[in-house]
N, C-alpha and C positions, 0 to 999 in steps of 0.2 A: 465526400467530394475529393478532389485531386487539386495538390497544389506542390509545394516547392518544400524542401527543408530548409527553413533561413539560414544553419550554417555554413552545410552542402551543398545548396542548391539542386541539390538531387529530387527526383519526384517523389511524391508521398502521396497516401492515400490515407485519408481521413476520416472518424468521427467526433461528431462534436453533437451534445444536447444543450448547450446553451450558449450566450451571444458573446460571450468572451473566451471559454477554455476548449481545447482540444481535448477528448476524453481516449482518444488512441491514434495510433496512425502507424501505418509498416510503408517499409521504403517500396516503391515498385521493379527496382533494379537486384533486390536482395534481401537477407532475412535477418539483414542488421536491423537490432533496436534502435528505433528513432529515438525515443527519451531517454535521456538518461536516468531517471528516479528508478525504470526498473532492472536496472543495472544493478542496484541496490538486493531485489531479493536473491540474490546469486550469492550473499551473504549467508545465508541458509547453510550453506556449504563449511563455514567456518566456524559459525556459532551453535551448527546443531550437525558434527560429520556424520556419515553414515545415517545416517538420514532414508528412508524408504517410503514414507504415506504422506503426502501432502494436502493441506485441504488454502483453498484459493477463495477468495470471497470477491466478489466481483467482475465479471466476465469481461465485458463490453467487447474489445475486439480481439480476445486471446493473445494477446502479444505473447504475456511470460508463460503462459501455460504453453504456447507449440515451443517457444526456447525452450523453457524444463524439459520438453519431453524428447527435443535435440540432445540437451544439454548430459541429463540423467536416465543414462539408458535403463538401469536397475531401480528407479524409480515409478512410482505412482502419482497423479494427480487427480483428488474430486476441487469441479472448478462450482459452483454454487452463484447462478446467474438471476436475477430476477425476470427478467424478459426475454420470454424465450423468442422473439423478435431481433432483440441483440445477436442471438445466438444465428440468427438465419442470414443476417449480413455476415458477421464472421464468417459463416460456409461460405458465401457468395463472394464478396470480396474482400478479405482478410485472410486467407487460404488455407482458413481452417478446415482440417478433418478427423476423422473419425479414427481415434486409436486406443486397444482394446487399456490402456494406462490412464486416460484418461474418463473419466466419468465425469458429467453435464448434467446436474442439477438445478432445475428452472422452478426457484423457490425464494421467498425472504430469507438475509441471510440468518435473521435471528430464528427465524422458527426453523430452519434448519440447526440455527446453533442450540436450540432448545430441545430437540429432538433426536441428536443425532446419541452414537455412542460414547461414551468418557474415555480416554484413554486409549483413543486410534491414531492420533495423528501426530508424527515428528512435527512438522512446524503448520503453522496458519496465515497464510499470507493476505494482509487485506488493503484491497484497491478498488475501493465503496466510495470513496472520501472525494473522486475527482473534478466535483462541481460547486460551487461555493453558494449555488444557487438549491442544492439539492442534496446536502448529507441526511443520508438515512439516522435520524439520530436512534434510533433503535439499536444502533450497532455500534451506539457511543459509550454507551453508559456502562457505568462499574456491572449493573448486572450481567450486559452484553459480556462483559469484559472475564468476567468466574464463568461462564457459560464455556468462553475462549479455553479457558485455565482447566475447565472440565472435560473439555476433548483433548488435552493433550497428554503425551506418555510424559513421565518422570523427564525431563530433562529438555524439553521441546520448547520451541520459542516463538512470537509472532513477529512478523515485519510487517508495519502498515506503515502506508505512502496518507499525507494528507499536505492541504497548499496553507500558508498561514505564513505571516511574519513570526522571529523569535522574541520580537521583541518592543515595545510600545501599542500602541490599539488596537493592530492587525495580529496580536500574538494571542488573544483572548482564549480562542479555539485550543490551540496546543497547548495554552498553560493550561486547562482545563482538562484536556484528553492525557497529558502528559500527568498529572498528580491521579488522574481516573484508574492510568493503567499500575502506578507506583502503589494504590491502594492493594493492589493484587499479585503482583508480579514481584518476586524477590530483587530484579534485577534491571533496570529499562535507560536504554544508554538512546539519545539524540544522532542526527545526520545530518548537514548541511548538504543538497545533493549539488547546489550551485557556491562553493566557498566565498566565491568572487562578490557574491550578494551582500547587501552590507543586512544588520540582522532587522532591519526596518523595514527592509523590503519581502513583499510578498514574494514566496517560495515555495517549495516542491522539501518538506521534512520529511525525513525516514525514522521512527520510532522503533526499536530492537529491543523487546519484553523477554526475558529467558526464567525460566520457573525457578531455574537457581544461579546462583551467579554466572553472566555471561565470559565468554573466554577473554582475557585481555593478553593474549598468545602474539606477539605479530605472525606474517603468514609467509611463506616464501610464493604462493600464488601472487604473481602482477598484480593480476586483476583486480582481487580480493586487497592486498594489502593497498592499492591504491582509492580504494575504498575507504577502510579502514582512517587512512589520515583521513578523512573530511569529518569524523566523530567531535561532536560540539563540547568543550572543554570546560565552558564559562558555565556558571551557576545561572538557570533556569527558575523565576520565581514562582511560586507555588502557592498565589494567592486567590484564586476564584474557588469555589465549590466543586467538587467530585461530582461528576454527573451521574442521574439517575432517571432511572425509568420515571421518575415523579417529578424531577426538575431536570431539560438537558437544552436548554437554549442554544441550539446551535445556530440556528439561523440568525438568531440577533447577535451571535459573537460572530460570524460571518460577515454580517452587513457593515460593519467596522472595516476587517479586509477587503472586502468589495468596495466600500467607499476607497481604501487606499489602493485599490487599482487604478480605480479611474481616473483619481486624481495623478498618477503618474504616466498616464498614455499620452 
């Protein structure tokens, strides 16, 4: 549906699958990003240069896949959609089309991550996570997570977007996904994508996994370096369980963040 950007006030057009969150939305006046969280995978650029295969887990209404494929002319993207339904709104209105960098996979993202090749893809970008009502937890879990670690070249990193507080009962989820991906990942540094937020409040985190230590280089790109400062400083505790295909409660650490939604509208 169509409605307003609260900060712009400019027109936006929208999806949404459940009663509280936006799951995409592009301006109708231009092909600026509405959100800022995917602001965030443009990091790709800093923590994994030269960069060429991308693989994307989540489609919905292609926001950062048509940016990438503005963005990186020398680049590839496989975007890996569950519903190929999503994908027919995107053509129709989210102005997605057909270019020959892009490849649309309408598959689970894990039997795709279980299936695919080891060792094809610079970075893995995942924005699966955007409903608090409906995380795939198949795509949570430390096996999900070495499945990740197995499609990527020597040096390749992931960015996943997920909504969670950092900190008291709405943080259950990220402290869990966040020691999930530390079990695996040599290197995995936090993102505040709103600073202003205090860490109780539910939020839009950026998790940055790199297979070996990520760069801690500042950047002379704007963009990038203003990025960069919002990296969360403070010690993150690490005391739930590493999720797994046999135990991965995401729904019940959700329903904590959900409770602390509502309780602040």
């Amino acid at each position: 549906f169509q409605s307003k950007d609260p900060t712009t006030a400019r027109p936006i057009r929208v999806i949404t699958v459940d009663p509280y969150f936006v799951q995409s939305a592009i301006f109708l006046d231009s092909d600026d990003i509405v959100f800022r969280y995917n602001h965030y995978y443009h990091l790709l650029r800093h923590f994994r240069p030269g960069f060429q295969k991308t693989l994307m887990i989540g489609g919905a209404g292609y926001t950062f896949p048509r940016e990438y494929l503005r963005t990186y002319p020398n680049s590839s993207i496989d975007v890996v959609e569950i519903d190929p339904g999503m994908t027919q709104i995107a053509r129709g209105h989210f102005r997605l089309k057909d270019d020959p960098r892009m490849r649309v996979i309408h598959t689970d993202g894990r039997v795709f991550l279980n299936q695919t090749e080891a060792g094809i893809y610079d970075a893995v970008l995942m924005d699966a996570f955007g409903s608090l009502f409906s995380v795939p937890y198949q795509l949570t879990t430390v096996e999900a997570v070495r499945q990740i670690d197995r499609a990527l070249k020597p040096g390749g990193i992931v960015i996943l977007n997920l909504g969670s507080a950092i900190s008291g009962s709405g943080s259950l989820f990220l402290r869990a996904e966040l020691k999930t991906f530390i079990e695996v990942f040599a290197d995995v540094r936090v993102f505040k994508v709103r600073p202003e937020y205090r860490d109780d409040e539910l939020q839009n985190i950026i998790l940055i996994a790199c297979k070996t230590e990520c760069s801690s280089n500042a950047s002379g790109d704007p963009e990038i370096a203003a990025l960069l400062q919002t990296a969360y400083r403070s010690e993150i505790p690490l005391d739930v369980p590493v999720l797994t295909d046999d135990l991965a409660p995401v729904e019940y650490y959700n329903s904590f963040a959900l409770d602390l939604y509502q309780k602040s509208r």
